[in-house]
N, C-alpha and C positions, 0 to 999 in steps of 0.2 A: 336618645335623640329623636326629633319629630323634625319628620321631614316631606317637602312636598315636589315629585315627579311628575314632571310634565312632557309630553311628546307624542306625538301622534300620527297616524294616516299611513304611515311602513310599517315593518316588522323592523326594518332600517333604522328608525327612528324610538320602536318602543323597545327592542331586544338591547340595544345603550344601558335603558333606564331602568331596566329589567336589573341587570348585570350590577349597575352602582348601587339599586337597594336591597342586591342579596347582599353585596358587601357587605352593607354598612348594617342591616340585620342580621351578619354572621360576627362581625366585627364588636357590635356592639349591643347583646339580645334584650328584649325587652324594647327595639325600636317602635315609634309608629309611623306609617310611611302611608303616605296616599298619592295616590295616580288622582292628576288632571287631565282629562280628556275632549274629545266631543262626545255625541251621542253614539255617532253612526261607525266611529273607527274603528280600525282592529284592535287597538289599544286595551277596549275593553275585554275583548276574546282570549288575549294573551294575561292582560291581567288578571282574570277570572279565574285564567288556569292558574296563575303561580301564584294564587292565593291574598291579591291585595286591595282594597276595596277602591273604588275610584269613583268621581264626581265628574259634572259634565260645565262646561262653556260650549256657549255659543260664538261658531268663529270659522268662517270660509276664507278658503284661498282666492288671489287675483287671476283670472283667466288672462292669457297672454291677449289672445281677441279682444277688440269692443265688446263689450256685453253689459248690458243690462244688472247682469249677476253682480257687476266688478261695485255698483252701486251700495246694493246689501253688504257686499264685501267691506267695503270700507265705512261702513255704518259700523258693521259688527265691529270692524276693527278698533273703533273710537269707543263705542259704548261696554266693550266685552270686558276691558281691565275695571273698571268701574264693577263687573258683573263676578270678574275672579277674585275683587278685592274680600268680598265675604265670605267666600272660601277661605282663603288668607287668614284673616280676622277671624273663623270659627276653629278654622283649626289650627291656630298658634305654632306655626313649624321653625324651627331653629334656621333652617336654610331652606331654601326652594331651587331644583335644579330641573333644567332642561334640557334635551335632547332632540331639538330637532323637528321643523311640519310648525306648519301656522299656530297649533292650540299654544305653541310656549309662549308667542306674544301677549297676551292679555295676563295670563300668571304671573310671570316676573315681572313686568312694569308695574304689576299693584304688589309686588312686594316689593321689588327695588323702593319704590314709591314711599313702601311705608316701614322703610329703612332695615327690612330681611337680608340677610346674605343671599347671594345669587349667583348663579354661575350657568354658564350655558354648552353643552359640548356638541361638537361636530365632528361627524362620521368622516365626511365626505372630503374627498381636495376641492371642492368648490363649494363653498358655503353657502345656505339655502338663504334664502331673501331674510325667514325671520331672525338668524343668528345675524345675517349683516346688521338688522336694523334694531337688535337687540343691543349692540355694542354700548351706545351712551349709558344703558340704564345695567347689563350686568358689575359683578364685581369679578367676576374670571370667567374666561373665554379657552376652552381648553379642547383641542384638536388631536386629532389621530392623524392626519397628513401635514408632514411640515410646509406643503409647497401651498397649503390652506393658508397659510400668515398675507403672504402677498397679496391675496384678496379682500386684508383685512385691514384697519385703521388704529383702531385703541391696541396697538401692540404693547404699552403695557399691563395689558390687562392678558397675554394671552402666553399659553404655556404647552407643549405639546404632551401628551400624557398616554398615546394610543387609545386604540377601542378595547374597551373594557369587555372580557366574553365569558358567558355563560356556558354550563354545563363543565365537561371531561375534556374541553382541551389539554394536553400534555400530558396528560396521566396516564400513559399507553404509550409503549413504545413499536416500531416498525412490523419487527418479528412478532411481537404477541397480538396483534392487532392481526396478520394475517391470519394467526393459529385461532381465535375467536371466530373467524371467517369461515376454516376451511379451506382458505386457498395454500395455505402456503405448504413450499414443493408440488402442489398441481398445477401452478401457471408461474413463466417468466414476469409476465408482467400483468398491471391491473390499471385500468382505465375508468376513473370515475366521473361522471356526468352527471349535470342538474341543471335546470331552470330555475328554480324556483319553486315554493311552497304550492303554488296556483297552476303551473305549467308556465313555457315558453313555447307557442309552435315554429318558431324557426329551429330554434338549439333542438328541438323534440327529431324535427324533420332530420337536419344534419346527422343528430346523433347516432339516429335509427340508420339512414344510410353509412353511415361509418361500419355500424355495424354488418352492413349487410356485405358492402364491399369489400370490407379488409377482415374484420373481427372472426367474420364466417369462415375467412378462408386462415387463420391464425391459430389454431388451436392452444398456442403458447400464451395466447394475451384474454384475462378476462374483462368483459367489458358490464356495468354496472350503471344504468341509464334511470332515473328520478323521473319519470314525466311533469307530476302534477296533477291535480285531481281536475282539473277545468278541463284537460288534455287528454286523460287519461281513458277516452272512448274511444278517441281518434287514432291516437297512439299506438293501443293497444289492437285496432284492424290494422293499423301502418306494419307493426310489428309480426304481422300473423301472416300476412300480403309475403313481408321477405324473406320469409320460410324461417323466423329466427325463435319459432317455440321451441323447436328439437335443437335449437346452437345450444348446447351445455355453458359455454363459454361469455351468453350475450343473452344480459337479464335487463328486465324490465320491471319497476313498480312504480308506483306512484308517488309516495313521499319514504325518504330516508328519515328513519327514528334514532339511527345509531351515528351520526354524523361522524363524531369525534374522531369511532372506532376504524372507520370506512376511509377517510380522510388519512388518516394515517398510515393506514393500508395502503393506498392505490402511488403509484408512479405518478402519474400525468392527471391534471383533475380539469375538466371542461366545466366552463360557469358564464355564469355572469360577473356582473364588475362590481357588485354592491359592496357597500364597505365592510358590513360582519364578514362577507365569503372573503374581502381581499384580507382583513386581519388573521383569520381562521390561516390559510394559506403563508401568511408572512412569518405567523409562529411557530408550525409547524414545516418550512421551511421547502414546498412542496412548488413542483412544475407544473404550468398549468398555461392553458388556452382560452385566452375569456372573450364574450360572444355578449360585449354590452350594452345592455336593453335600450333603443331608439325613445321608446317613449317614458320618459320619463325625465320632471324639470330638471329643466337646467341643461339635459343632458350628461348628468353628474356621471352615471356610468361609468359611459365614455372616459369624460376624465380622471374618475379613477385608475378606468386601464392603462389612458398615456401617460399618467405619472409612471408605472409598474413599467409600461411597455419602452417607454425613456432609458430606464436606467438598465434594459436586460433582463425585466422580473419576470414576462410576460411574453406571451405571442400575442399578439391584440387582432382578431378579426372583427370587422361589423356586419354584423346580417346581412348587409347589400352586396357583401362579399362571399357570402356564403353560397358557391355555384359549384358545380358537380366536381367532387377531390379537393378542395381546399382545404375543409378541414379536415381530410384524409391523410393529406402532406404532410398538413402540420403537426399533428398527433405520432403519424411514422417518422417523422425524424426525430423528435422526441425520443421516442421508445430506442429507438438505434442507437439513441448517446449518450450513453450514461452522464458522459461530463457533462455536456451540454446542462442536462437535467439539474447538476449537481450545483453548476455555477447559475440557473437559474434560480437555485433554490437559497443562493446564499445574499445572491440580489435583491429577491424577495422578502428576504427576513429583516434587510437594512429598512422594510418598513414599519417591521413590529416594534412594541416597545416594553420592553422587559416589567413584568408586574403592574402594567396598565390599571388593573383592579386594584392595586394595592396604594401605587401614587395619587389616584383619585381619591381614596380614601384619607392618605393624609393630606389631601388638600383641603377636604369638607371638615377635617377636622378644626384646619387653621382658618376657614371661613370664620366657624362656628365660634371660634375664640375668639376672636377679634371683636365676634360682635359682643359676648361677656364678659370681654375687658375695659368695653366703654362705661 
């Protein structure tokens, strides 16, 4: 199968597309698969690592401001599918799928265009401007949030399928996942914390006082804090300031390598509200406090949390809330009740969707037929 990925400017956006073409090159070997990008995204950084060559469009987002920029923007906008259409056309893909961030608009309209299979997926409960405005021209529309439809128009075109994920999720159970660690029988409980690949300094700030005021004084609870590497100077003076080098119990690095393992370890996990962390969390069936990121469109975040924090999945704090003990509280009562924990955990998983990577897969397959049965 030749197939062409497009998505860009998050890890949000490229870890999707990441996940659908190891599938479909686990599924089907001998695939050929290329990433559409920009120049400047991370797109290329991730794809680089996981081995898959990618090509570039030119293509900026709209600034919600007046600006000057929104000009060039909507130039590139009109002239850029014209510009992905030779991409297209050189490299003959049986399907062309997107995930997500301005680059998929110009892709799929010159393939829809020149009558490719198409298909577009969304992380998020709140669809990003280009999935909206992709609608007329995909041939499926496939979501990870059901509450994503309502926002949407071509409902027949749209199917929920989860987020497709990458790496060892599931393949680790509770107990071995502790024993991998070290922890288990040395701590009741484990507390895992992240920002993000980059750092968060609010969640960094909180988490480090969490530790200082409760963790320190706990020896029963191990606390496990991600900074980020943008963060991780500041961090790590914050961390040395609250006497927390000699806490045995209250660690700090920069980026976690072993996600799956750690995830599935911990009790109560502190994050953000991005869709990979909320899927990660729905499968594994796991309690958690999300702290979701202000800036960023849409505010999607956010609404990922209120869907989660709607239904019982979730404690939802926003940054502007985060004032001395809050999320102290929240994290201690957690730890206190197991059920609590237990029926979050079950609420949460009413978001996953069983074999996410596998349904996708037979749907690229029934793209791709349809179009070889014309």
């Amino acid at each position: 199968m030749r197939v062409i990925m497009t998505g860009g400017g998050t890890g949000g956006h490229v870890n999707p597309a990441l996940a659908i073409a190891n599938t479909i090159a686990e599924n089907e070997p001998g695939s050929e698969i290329l990433f559409v990008g920009t120049e400047h995204g991370i797109e290329n950084k991730l794809t680089a690592a996981a081995g898959y060559p990618i090509r570039h469009v030119k293509i900026a987002g709209f600034k919600r401001s007046l600006s000057l920029k929104n000009i060039k923007a909507a130039y590139l906008a009109f002239v850029s599918p014209m510009k992905a259409k030779k991409i297209v056309r050189d490299f003959k893909p049986d399907i062309v799928i997107g995930t997500g961030g301005y680059v998929c608009w110009p892709v799929l309209v010159a393939a829809s265009k020149m009558g490719i299979p198409t298909a577009v997926h969304e992380s998020n409960a709140f669809p990003g401007v280009a999935v909206r405005k992709l609608q007329p021209y995909v041939d499926a529309i496939w979501l990870n949030f059901a509450e994503s439809e309502k926002y949407l128009t071509a409902k027949d075109k749209i199917l929920r399928v989860g987020n497709p994920l990458r790496g060892a999720f599931g393949t680790v159970e509770r107990d071995e996942a502790r024993k991998k660690l070290g922890i288990e029988g040395k701590y009741e409980h484990f507390v895992l914390s992240f920002g993000g690949s980059l750092g968060a300094e609010k969640v960094n700030e909180a988490c480090l006082a969490f530790m200082r005021d409760y963790v320190k004084n706990h020896p029963e609870v191990y606390h496990l804090h991600a900074c980020g590497s943008i963060e991780l100077e500041e961090a790590t003076k914050m961390y040395r300031e609250y006497g927390l080098e000699d806490c045995e119990n209250a660690k700090l690095v920069e980026y976690i390598y072993d996600m799956p393992v750690q995830m599935e370890a911990a009790d109560v996990i502190i994050s953000r509200a991005g869709a990979m962390t909320v899927s990660e969390l729905a499968m594994r069936k796991k309690a958690s406090v999300m702290i979701p990121s202000p800036n960023v469109t849409d505010n999607h975040q956010y609404k990922n949390a209120k869907a989660l924090y709607d239904r019982g999945a979730t404690v939802l704090i926003e940054e502007k809330e985060l004032s001395d003990g809050v999320l102290e509280g929240a994290v201690a009562s957690l730890l206190s009740d197991s059920e609590k924990r237990k029926e979050m955990g079950e609420a949460v998983y009413s978001f996953s969707c069983a074999d996410a990577n596998k349904v996708i897969y037979e749907e690229v397959k029934k793209l791709v037929a349809s179009r070889r049965a014309k």
